[in-house]
C-alpha positions in Angstrom: -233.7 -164.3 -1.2 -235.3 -160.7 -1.6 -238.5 -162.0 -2.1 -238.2 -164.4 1.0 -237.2 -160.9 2.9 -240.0 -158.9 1.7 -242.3 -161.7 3.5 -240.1 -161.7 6.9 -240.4 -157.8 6.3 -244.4 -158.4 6.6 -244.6 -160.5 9.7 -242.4 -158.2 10.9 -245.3 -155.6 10.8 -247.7 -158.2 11.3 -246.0 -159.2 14.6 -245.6 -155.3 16.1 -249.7 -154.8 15.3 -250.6 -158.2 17.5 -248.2 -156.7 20.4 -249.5 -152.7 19.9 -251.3 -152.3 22.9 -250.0 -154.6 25.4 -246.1 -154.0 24.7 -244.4 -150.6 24.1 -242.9 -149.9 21.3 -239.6 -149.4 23.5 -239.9 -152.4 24.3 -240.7 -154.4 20.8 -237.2 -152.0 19.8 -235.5 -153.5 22.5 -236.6 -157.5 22.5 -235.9 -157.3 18.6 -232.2 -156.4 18.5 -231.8 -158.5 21.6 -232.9 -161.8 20.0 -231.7 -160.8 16.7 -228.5 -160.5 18.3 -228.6 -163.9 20.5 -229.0 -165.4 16.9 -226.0 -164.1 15.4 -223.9 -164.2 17.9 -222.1 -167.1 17.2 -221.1 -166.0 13.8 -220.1 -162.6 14.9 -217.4 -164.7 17.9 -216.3 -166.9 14.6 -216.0 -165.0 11.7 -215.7 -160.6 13.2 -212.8 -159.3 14.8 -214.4 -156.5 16.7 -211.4 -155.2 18.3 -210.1 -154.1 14.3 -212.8 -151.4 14.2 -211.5 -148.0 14.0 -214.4 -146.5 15.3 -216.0 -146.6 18.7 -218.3 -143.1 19.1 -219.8 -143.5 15.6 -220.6 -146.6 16.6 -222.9 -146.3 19.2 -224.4 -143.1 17.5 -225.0 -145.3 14.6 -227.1 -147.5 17.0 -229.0 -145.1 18.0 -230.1 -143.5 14.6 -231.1 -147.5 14.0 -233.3 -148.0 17.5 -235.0 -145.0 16.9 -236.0 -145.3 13.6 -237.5 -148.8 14.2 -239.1 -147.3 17.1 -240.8 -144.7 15.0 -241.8 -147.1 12.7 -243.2 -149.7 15.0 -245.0 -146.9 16.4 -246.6 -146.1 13.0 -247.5 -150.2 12.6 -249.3 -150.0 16.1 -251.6 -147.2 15.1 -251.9 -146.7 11.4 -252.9 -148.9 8.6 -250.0 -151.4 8.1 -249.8 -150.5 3.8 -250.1 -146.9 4.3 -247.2 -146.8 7.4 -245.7 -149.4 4.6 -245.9 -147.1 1.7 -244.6 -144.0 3.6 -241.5 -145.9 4.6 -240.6 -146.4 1.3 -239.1 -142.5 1.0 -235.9 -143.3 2.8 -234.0 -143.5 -0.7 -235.0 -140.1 -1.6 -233.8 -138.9 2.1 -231.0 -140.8 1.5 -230.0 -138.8 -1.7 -231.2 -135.9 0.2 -229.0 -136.2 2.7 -225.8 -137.9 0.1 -226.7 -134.5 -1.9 -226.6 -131.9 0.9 -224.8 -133.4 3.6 -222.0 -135.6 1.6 -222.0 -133.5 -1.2 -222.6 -136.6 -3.6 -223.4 -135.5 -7.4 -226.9 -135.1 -7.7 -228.9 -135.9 -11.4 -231.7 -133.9 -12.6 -233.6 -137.6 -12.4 -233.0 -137.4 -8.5 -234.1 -134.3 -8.3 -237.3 -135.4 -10.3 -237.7 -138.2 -8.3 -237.8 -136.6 -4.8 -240.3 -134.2 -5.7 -242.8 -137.0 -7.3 -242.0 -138.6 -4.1 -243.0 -135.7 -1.6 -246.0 -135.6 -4.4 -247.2 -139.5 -3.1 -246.5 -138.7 0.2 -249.0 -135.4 0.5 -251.6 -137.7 -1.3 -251.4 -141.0 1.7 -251.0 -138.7 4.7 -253.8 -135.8 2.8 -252.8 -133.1 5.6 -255.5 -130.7 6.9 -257.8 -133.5 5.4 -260.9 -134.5 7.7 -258.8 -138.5 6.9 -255.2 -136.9 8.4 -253.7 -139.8 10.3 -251.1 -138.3 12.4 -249.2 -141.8 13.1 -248.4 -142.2 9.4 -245.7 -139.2 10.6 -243.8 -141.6 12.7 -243.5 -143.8 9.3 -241.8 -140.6 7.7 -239.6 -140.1 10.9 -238.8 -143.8 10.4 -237.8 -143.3 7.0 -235.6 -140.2 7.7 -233.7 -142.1 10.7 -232.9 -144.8 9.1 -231.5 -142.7 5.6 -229.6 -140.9 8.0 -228.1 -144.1 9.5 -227.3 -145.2 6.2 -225.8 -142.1 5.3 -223.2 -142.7 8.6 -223.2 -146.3 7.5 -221.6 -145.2 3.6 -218.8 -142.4 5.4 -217.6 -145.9 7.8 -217.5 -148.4 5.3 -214.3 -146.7 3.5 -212.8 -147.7 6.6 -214.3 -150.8 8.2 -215.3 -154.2 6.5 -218.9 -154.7 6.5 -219.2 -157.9 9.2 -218.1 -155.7 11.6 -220.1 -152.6 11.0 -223.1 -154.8 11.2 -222.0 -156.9 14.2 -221.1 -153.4 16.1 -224.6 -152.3 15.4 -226.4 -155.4 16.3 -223.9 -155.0 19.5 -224.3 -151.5 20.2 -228.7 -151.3 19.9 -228.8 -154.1 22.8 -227.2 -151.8 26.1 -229.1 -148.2 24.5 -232.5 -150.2 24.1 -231.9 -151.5 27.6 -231.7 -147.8 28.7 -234.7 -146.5 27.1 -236.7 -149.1 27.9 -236.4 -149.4 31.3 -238.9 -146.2 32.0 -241.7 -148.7 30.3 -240.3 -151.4 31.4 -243.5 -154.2 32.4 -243.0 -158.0 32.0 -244.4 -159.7 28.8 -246.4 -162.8 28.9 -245.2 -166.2 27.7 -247.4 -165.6 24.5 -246.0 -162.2 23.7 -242.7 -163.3 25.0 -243.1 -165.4 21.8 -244.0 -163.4 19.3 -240.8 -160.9 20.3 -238.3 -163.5 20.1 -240.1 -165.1 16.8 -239.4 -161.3 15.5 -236.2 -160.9 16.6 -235.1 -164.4 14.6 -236.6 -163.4 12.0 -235.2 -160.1 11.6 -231.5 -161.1 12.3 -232.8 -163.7 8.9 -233.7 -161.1 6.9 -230.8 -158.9 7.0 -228.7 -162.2 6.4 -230.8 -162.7 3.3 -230.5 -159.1 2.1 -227.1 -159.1 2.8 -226.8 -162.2 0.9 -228.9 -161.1 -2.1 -226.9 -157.9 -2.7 -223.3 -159.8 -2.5 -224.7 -162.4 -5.6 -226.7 -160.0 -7.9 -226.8 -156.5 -9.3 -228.3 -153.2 -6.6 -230.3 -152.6 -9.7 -231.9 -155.9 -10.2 -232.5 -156.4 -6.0 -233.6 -153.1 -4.8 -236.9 -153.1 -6.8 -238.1 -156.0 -5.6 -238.1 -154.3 -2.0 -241.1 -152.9 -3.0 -242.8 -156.2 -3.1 -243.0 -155.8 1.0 -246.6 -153.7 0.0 -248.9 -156.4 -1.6 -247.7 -159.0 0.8 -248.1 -156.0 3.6 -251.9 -155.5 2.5 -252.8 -158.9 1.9 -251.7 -159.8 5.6 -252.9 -156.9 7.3 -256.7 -157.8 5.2 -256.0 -161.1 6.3 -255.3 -160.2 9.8 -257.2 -156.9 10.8 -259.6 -156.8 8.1 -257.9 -153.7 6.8 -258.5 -152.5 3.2 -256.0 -149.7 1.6 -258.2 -146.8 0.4 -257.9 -146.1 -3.3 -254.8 -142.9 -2.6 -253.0 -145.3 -0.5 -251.9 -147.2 -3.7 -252.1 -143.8 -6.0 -249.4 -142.6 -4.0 -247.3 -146.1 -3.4 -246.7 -146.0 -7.1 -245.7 -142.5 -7.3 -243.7 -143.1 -4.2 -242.1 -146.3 -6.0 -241.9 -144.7 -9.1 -239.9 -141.7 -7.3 -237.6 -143.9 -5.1 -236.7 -145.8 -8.5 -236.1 -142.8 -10.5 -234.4 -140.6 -7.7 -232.2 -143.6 -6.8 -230.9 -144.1 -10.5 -229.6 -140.3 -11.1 -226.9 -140.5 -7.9 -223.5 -142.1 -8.8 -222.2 -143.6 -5.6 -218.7 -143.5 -4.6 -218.6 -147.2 -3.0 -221.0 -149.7 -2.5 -221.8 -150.2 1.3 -222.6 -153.2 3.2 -226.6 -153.6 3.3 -228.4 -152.5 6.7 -232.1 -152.9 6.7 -234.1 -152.7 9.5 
């Protein structure tokens, strides 16, 4: 199942580079969490009660930590090479301890603390700032990665009070009306062959994150995560197959010290409870 979701990851990107250009990213934000939630929609009416939720506020701000960080990183897969925007996105666990560390006041490990430096490390040598190579957009991928670990950070505080079906059918709820709003300044109407490929990504991520969410409730965190990183092969083999693009040597330096850190950094925190899974 995590293998199968690293491939739906990849057409995910695959999808968001065929429409950069033509559809806003505003827009891509806004058509995925709309199909994706036409899909589920008849499990969350049989199997969530929504009205049990003790939050309402944290909700929607929730939501919008989740629409914007897709945004950001559909952004980075319009403009930048799809393994290095890939790569970059892979530093959310080592926000995510960041933020457990500073903000939750989680028990950090010197091995986190390892690990986020290393990490930083592979993240100076993909972007190379100052560098005649800079690629600006691969910042969106880091603003991608720092929304979403902040999401998930919100997401860990409300599950000690909420069951996990109903955190993830309030999100899937919640994105819908707040990518409605921010759309609507971009708004232009897609063609049937575009329509397509936004609906064909919105099904496929509302599958993912049932197989993710699937995966983690039969197996170990330890034994799943790592194979998340399989989403960068399968990344560069369809974006050569695609666009003809070919990672540059430091692209893959720094993915394995990125992977290396995320692994490391990950395995020093001591979590107080196990949260439900919510992947982009």
């Amino acid at each position: 199942m995590m293998v199968a979701a690293a491939f739906l990851n990849s057409l995910d990107a695959v999808i968001v580079r065929l429409l950069a250009g033509d559809v806003h990213p505003l827009m891509i934000g806004f058509f995925r969490s709309f199909f994706g939630l036409l899909v589920v929609t008849p499990w969350i009416v049989s199997r969530v009660d929504l009205k049990a939720s003790p939050y309402r506020v944290l909700h929607v701000l929730r939501a919008g930590l989740k629409l914007a960080s897709l945004v950001a990183l559909f952004v980075a897969f319009a403009h930048a090479p799809l393994a290095d925007a890939t790569a970059i996105n892979f530093t959310m666990p080592m926000f995510l301890v960041l933020g457990a560390w500073f903000v939750l006041k989680e028990r950090v490990g010197l091995s986190s603390v390892i690990g986020i430096v290393a990490g930083f490390v592979g993240v100076m040598i993909i972007i190379r700032p100052g560098a005649s190579g800079f690629d600006q957009w691969l910042l969106f991928a880091l603003a991608g990665a720092v929304l979403t670990a902040a999401s998930q950070l919100m997401l860990r505080r409300m599950a000690l009070g909420d069951s996990a079906d109903r955190l993830v059918a309030w999100n899937l709820i919640t994105t819908v009306p707040l990518g409605v709003i921010v759309m609507l300044p971009v708004w232009s109407m897609p063609t049937w062959s575009q329509l397509g490929l936004l609906v064909m990504q919105g099904a496929l991520g509302a599958l993912n994150m049932t197989l993710i969410t699937r995966a983690f409730g039969m197996a170990p965190a330890s034994v799943l995560a790592p194979l998340d990183f399989l989403r960068l092969p399968v990344v560069a083999l369809m974006a050569l197959s695609f666009f003809s693009e070919v990672p540059a040597a430091q692209m893959w330096i720094g993915a394995a010290i990125i992977i290396g850190a995320a692994i490391i950094g990950t395995r020093g925190m001591t979590w107080r409870r196990k949260p439900p899974v919510d992947k982009p």
